[in-house]
C-alpha positions in Angstrom: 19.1 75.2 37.0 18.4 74.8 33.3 15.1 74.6 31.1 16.1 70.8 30.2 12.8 69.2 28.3 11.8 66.2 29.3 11.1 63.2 26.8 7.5 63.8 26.7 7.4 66.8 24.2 7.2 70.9 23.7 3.8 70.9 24.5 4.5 70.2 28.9 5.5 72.0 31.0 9.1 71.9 31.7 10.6 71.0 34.9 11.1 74.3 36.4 7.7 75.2 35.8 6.3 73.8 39.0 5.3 75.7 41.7 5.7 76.0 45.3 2.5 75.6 46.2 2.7 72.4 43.9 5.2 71.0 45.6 4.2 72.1 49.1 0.3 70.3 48.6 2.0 67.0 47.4 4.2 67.4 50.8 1.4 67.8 52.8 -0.8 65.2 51.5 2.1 62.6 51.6 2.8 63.5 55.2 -0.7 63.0 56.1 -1.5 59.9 54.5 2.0 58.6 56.1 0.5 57.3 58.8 3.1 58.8 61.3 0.4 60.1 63.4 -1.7 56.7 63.8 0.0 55.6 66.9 -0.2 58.9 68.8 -0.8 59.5 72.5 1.1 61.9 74.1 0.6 62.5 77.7 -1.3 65.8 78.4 1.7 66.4 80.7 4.0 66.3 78.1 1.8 68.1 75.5 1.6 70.7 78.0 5.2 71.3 78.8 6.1 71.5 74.8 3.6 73.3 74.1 3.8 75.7 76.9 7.8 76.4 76.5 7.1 77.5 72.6 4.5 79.5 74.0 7.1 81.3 76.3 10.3 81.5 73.9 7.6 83.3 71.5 6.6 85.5 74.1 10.3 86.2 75.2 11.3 87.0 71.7 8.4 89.6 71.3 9.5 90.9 75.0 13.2 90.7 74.4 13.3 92.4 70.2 10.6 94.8 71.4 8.4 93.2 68.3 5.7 95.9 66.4 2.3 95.6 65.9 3.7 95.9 62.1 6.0 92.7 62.5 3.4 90.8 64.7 0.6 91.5 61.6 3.2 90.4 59.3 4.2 86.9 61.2 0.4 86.7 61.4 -0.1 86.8 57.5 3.1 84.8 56.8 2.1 81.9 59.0 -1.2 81.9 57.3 0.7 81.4 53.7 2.7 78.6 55.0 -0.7 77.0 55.5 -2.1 78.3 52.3 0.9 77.5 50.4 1.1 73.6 52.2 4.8 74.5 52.9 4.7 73.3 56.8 6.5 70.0 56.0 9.4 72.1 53.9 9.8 74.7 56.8 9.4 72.4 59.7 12.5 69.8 57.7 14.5 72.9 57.0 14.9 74.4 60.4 13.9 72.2 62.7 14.4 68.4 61.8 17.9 68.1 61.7 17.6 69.0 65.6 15.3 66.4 66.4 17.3 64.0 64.2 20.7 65.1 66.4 18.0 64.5 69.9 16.2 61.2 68.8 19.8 59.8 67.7 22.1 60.1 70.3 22.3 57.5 72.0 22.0 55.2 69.1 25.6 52.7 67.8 26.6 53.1 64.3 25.3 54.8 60.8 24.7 58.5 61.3 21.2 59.9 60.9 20.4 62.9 59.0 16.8 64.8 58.0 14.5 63.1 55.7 13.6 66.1 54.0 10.2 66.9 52.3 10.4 64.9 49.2 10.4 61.6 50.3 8.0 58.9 48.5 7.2 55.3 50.1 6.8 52.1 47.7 9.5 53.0 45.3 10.4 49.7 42.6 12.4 47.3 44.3 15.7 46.1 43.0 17.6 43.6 43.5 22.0 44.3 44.1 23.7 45.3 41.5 20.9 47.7 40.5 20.3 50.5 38.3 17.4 53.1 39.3 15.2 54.6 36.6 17.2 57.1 34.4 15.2 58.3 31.5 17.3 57.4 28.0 19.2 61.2 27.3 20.3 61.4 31.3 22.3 64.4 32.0 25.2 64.2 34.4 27.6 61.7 35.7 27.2 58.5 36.4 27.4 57.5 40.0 28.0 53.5 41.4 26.8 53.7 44.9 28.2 50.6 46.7 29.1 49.4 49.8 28.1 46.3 52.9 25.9 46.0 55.7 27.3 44.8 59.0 25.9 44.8 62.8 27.6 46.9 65.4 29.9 43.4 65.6 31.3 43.5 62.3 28.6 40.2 61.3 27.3 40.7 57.8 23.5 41.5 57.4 21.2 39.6 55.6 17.9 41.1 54.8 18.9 44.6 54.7 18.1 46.7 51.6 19.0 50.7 50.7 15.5 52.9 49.7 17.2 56.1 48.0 16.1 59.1 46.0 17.2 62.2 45.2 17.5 64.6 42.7 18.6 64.8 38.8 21.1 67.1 37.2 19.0 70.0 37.8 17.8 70.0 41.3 14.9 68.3 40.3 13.2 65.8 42.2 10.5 63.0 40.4 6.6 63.6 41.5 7.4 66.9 42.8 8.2 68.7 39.3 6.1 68.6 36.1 6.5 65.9 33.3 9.2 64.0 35.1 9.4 60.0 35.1 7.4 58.7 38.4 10.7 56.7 39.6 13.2 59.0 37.8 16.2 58.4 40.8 13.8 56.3 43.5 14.2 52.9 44.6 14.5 50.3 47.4 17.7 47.8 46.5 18.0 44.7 48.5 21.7 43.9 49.5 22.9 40.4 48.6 23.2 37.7 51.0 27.0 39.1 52.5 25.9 43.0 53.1 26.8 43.9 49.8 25.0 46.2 47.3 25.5 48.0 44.1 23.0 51.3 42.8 23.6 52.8 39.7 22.5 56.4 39.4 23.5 59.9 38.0 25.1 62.3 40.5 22.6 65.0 42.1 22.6 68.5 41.6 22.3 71.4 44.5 19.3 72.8 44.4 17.2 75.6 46.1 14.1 74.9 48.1 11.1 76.3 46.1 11.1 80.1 46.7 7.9 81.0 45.2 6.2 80.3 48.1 5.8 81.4 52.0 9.5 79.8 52.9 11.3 81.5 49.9 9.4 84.5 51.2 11.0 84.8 54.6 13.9 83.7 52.8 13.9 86.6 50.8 12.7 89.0 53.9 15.9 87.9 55.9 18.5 88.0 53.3 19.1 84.2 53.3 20.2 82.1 50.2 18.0 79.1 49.4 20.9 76.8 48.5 21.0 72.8 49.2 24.2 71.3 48.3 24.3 68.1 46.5 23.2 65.2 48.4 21.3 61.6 48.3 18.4 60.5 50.3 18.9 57.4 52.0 16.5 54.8 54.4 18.3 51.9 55.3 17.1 48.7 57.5 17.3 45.1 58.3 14.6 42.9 60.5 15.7 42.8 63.8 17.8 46.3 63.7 16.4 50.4 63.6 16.0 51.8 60.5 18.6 54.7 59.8 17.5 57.8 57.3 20.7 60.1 55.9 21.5 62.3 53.5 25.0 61.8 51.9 26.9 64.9 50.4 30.1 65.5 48.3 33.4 67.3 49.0 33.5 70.8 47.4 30.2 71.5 47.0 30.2 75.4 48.2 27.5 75.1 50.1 28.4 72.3 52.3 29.6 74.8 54.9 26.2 77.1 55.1 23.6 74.5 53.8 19.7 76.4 54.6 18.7 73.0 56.1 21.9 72.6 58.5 22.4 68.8 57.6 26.2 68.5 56.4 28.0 66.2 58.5 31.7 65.1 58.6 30.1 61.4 59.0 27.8 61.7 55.8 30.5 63.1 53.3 31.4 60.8 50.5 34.7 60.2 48.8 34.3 60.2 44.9 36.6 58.1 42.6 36.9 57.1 39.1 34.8 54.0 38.5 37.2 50.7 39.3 35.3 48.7 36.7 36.1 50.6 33.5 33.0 52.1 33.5 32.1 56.2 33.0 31.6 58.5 36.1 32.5 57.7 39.2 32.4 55.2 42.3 31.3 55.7 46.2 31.9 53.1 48.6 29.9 53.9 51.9 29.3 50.9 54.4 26.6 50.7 56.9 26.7 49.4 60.5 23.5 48.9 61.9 22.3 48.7 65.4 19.8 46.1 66.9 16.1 47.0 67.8 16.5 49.2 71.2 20.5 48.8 71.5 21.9 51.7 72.9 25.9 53.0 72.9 
C-alpha cells in the first residue's frame, strides 16, 4: 500500500494512518446499531445445543493438543484484546462467515453468496443505471464498467432490482474506515433500468490486508499466517418479491485468490476483465444476476 494524500491537505492524516482499533470500534458500532439482532428468539433448546457443542470442541482441543496453562493464559488475554480492540466482527467474517454463508445458502436457485465482510455501510447514495460512484477528482487506478441484467430463476427480466456495492480504492482502502477519505468514495445503491440492466462506473480495487495492528493481526502474526485479501467488490443485490443475495466478486490472477485469509474465492464469483467496448479507458465486466423468489428453494 502506498502513503497516497488525500485532497484535503498535509496537515491529515493519511490513509494508512488508521488504526485497528479504529476500524474495529466503527465495525462494532455499525453491527450493533444494524438491527440484526431485533427479531431474535432462539429456542433455549437450540441455544443450548450450539452453545454446548463449542463448549465441547474447545474442551476436546485442550484435551486432544494437551494445551498449557501458558497457552490457556495467553487465549485468555488475546480474547480479551479482541474485545478491547472491537475486532469480533473482523475475526468472526474472516473465519467463520463464509461457512455460514456456504450453510444458510444451499438450498437456494441462482446468484452465489459470499461473506459480507466487516466494512459494509447501509444508506449509501442512490443511483440511477448507467451510474458512476463517488471517485474523488485525481483517482488512482483503472477504470472499471460493472454491467450486467437481472433475471428470475425463469429467464423473465426484473424490474425493481437495484445493485448496493462498495469496496476498496487503489490502496486497499475502504471509505469511513480510514482517515480523510471521501464518505461515499466507492459506495452506492444503483437501480437497474426497467429490462434488468445496469451500468456502475468505478476504479478497480486493490488487495488488501485486514488491519494487523490489532488482536487479529496478532494471532496472525503468532501463527505464521499472511493477512492478504485479494481484490474483490462487495455486492447486495435484491428485488421485491425475491431474497436478497450478498457476494464478493474477484479477478483472475490475483495471487491470493488461491489462499485468501477469509476463504471466500469462488469459481462462481470470478470475473472476466476486458477492454472497455465503448471506447472508453480501463476495462469492462459483464456479470448477470438470477434471482430466486422469496422462500423458493432448488
Amino acid at each position: 500500500m502506498t502513503n497516497t494524500q488525500t485532497e484535503t491537505g498535509a496537515a491529515t492524516r493519511k490513509e494508512n494512518e488508521g488504526t485497528a482499533v479504529e476500524a474495529g470500534s466503527k465495525a462494532t458500532e455499525r453491527f450493533t446499531a444494524s438491527g440484526k439482532l431485533a427479531k431474535l428468539d432462539v429456542p433455549k433448546e437450540r441455544v443450548s445445543l450450539l452453545a454446548g457443542a463449542a463448549i465441547k470442541a474447545i474442551n476436546d482441543i485442550a484435551v486432544e493438543h494437551e494445551v498449557t496453562y501458558e497457552e490457556y493464559n495467553a487465549l485468555k488475554a488475546w480474547l480479551i484484546k479482541v474485545g478491547a480492540d472491537g475486532e469480533w466482527p473482523l475475526f468472526l467474517d474472516v473465519w467463520l462467515e463464509h461457512t455460514i454463508v456456504d450453510v444458510n445458502s444451499k438450498e437456494r436457485p441462482g446468484a452465489v453468496s459470499a461473506i459480507e465482510g466487516p466494512f459494509y455501510v447501509p444508506g449509501a447514495p442512490v443511483l440511477e443505471t448507467p451510474a458512476t460512484l463517488q471517485m474523488r477528482s485525481d483517482e488512482p487506478g483503472t477504470p472499471l464498467l460493472f454491467k450486467g441484467r437481472f433475471t428470475d430463476t425463469e429467464g423473465n427480466p426484473l424490474q425493481g432490482a437495484q445493485v448496493e456495492i462498495w469496496h476498496a480504492d487503489a490502496d486497499g482502502f475502504y471509505s469511513q474506515y480510514a482517515p480523510e477519505l471521501p464518505e461515499w468514495l466507492f459506495r452506492g445503491t444503483v437501480t437497474a433500468d426497467e429490462n434488468g440492466y445496469f451500468e456502475i462506473n468505478t476504479m478497480r480495487p486493490a488487495p488488501y490486508q485486514i488491519p494487523t495492528d490489532g488482536a487479529c493481526g496478532q494471532l496472525i502474526s503468532a501463527a505464521g499466517w499472511h493477512a492478504w485479501r485479494p481484490a474483490h467488490i462487495h455486492i447486495k443485490v435484491s428485488a421485491p418479491g425475491y431474497q436478497l443475495v450478498t457476494q464478493q466478486l474477484y479477478f483472475p490472477g490475483d495471487p491470493h485468490n488461491e489462499d485468501d485469509i477469509a476463504s471466500a474465492v469462488k469459481p462462481e464469483l470470478m470475473l472476466d476483465p476486458k477492454p472497455r467496448t465503448d471506447g472508453g479507458a480501463g476495462e469492462e465486466v459483464v456479470y448477470d444476476y438470477v434471482l430466486a423468489k422469496e422462500g423458493q428453494t432448488k
